[in-house]
N, C-alpha and C positions, 0 to 999 in steps of 0.2 A: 566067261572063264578063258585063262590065255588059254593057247594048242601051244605044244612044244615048239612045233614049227617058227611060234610068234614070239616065243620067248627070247628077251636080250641076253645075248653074251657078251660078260664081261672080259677081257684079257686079263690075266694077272699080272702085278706089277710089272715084272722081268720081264713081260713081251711088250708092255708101252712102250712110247718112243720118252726118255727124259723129259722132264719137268725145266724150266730153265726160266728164272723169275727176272724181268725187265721191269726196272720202276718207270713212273710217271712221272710225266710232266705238271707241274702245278701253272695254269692262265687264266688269265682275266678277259672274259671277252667281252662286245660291247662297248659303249660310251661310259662317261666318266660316269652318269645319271644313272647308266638300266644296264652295267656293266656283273657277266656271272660267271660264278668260277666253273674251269675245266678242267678233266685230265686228260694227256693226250702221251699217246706214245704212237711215234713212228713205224708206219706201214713197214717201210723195207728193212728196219730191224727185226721185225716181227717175222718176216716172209725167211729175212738168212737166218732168220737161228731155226726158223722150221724146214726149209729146206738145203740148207749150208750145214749146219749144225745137224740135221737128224731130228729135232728133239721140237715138245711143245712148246709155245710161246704161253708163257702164264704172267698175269698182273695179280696184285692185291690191292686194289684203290683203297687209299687214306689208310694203309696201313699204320703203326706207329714202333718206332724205336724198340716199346718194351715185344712186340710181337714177334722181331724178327728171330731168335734164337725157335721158334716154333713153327716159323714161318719156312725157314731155313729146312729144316727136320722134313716138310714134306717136297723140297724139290731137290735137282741135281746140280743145278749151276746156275748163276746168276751174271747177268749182261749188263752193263753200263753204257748205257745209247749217248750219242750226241744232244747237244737241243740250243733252241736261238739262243737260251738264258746263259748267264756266265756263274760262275762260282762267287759266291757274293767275298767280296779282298779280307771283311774282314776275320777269317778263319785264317788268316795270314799277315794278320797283326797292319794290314791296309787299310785306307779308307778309298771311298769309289772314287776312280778317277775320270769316270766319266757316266753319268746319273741317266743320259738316254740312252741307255744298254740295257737290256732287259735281264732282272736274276730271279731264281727261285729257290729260297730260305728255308720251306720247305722241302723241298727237294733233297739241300743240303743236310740237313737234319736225318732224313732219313739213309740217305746212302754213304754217308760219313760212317755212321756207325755201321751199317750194311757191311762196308768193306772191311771192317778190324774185325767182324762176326765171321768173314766168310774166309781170312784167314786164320782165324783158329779156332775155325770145326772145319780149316779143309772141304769148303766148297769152291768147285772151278771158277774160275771169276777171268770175266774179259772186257775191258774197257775200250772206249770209242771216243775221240776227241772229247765232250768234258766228261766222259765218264774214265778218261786217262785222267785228267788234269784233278776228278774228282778221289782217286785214288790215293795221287800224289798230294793233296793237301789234304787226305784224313790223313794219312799216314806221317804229317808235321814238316812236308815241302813247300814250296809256295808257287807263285805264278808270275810270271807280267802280265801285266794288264790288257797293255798295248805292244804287241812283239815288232810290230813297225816301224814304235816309236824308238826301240834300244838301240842303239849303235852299234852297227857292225851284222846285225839281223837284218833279214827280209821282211817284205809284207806277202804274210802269208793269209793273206784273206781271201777270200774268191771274189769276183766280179758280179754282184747281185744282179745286173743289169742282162747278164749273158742267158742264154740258153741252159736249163739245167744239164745236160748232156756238158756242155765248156764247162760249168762250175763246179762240176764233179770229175771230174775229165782229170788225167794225169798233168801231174804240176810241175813237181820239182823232183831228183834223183833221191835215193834213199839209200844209206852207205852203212850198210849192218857188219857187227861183229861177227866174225866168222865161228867163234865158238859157239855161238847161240843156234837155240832152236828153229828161230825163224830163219837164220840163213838158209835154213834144210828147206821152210816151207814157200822161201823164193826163190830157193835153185840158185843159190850166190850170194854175194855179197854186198851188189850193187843192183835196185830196181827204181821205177818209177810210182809215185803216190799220189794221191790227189790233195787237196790243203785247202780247207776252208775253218780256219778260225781263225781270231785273233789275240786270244791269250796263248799260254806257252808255258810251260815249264819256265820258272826262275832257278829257287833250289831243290836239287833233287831231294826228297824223303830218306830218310836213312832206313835201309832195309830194300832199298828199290835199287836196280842195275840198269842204267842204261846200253843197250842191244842194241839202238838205229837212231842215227841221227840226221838232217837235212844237210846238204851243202856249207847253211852258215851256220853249223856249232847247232842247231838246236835239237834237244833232243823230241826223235819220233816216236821210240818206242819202250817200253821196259817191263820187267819184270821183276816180281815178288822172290827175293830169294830165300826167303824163309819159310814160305808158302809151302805146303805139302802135298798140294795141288797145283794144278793147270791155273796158273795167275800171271795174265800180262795186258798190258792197254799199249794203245796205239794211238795217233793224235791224229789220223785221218780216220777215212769212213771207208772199211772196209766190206760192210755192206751194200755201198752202191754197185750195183748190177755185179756183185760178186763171180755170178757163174761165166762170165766172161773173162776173167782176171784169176788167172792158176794161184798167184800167191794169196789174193782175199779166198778162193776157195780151198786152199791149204787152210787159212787159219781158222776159219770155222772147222774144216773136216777134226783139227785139229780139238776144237775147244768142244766139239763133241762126243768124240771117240773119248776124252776124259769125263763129261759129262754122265756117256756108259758106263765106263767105269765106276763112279759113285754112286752110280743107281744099281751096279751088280753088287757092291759092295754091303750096300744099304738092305738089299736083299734076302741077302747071304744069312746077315746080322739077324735079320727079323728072323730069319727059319731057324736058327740056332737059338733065340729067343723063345720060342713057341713049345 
């Protein structure tokens, strides 16, 4: 028989820390022969939305499309991480321009629709280099492929070759509108960022505003204007070693104190429900 002593206490909703749903990676690991599928999602995303954000890191492997409207219902915010894969072109009326680049179609599927759910039921939504670019092309924007290759653009690729410290390391300047929220959450209107992809915003989505852009025209950052919630992606990784770096721990402090929010909110509802 338990003792009192031994019994588990639950918190009730209001005192957990938010729920905050990061999708997964779809890979193949292995040789071509004895090759098997994985999901993976990234350590350090996981670490800043639990310690940057406040709140829990939660998955749903092999979710599907039709779950997430339910899916959605029990968390507070949703994170769009980076990852090796690219956004496959043709969701932008492209064919691949280059075949040894790694995508995931799955992926696609799922957090396309993710994102037109999470703006209209108003869940917080923050995107990470392709979970920027993954934003931008649900919402009917497109990409370059290759931002190297356009004229008048940089290569904004990292140096795989380097030390991860250089490859995540501050790159290029970052020149935000000063109306915007993130000017507030980098103390100005000019900072430094780190840059490791190689695709990029082509055309912006209609409904999206760009906020920051790099030295040559491209845009860094943007936001959801129609969004009712905390909705913006970034095209670097504001996760890496966050707490050393005031503006990446602005914008999590940021995308979590909104995360709070919808979980007081969501709260609220259930006891007036009850």
């Amino acid at each position: 028989m338990t003792s009192t002593s031994d019994a588990i206490t639950v918190k009730p909703r209001s005192a957990q820390r938010p729920l905050v749903w990061l999708p997964m990676d779809h890979r193949q690991r292995g040789g071509d022969d004895s090759s098997l599928p994985y999901l993976y999602l990234g350590d350090k995303y996981a670490r800043a939305v639990r310690d940057g954000a406040q709140a829990q890191p939660v998955s749903f492997p092999l979710a599907d499309v039709a779950d997430i409207p339910a899916l959605l219902a029990l968390v507070d915010g949703v994170m769009l991480t980076g990852s090796p894969s690219n956004v496959h072109p043709s969701h932008f009326d492209e064919a691949v321009a280059d075949p040894s680049l790694p995508l995931d179609p799955a992926r696609d599927t799922l957090t396309f629709a993710l994102v037109r759910h999470c703006v209209a039921m108003g869940v917080p939504l923050l995107g990470a280099c392709r979970g920027f670019q993954e934003i931008n092309v649900a919402l009917g924007g497109s990409l370059h492929q290759a931002v190297h290759a356009v004229p008048g653009l940089q290569d904004h690729r990292e140096d795989e070759s380097a030390p991860l410290a250089t490859q995540y390391g501050l790159s290029h300047d970052l020149l935000i509108n000063p109306d915007s929220a993130m000017a507030q959450w980098a103390g100005g209107v000019r900072t430094q960022v780190n840059s490791l992809h190689g695709q990029g915003i082509g055309r912006l989505a209609p409904g999206l505003r760009a906020i920051a852009h790099a030295p040559d025209g491209l845009i860094e950052a943007f936001e959801i204007t129609a969004a009712p919630a905390f909705a913006y992606a970034v095209q670097w990784h504001p996760e890496w070693r966050w707490s050393e770096n005031p503006f990446y721990t602005q914008i999590f402090a940021a995308f979590g104190a909104a995360c709070r929010s919808r979980q007081r909110e969501k709260t609220a509802y259930a006891a007036l429900s009850t």
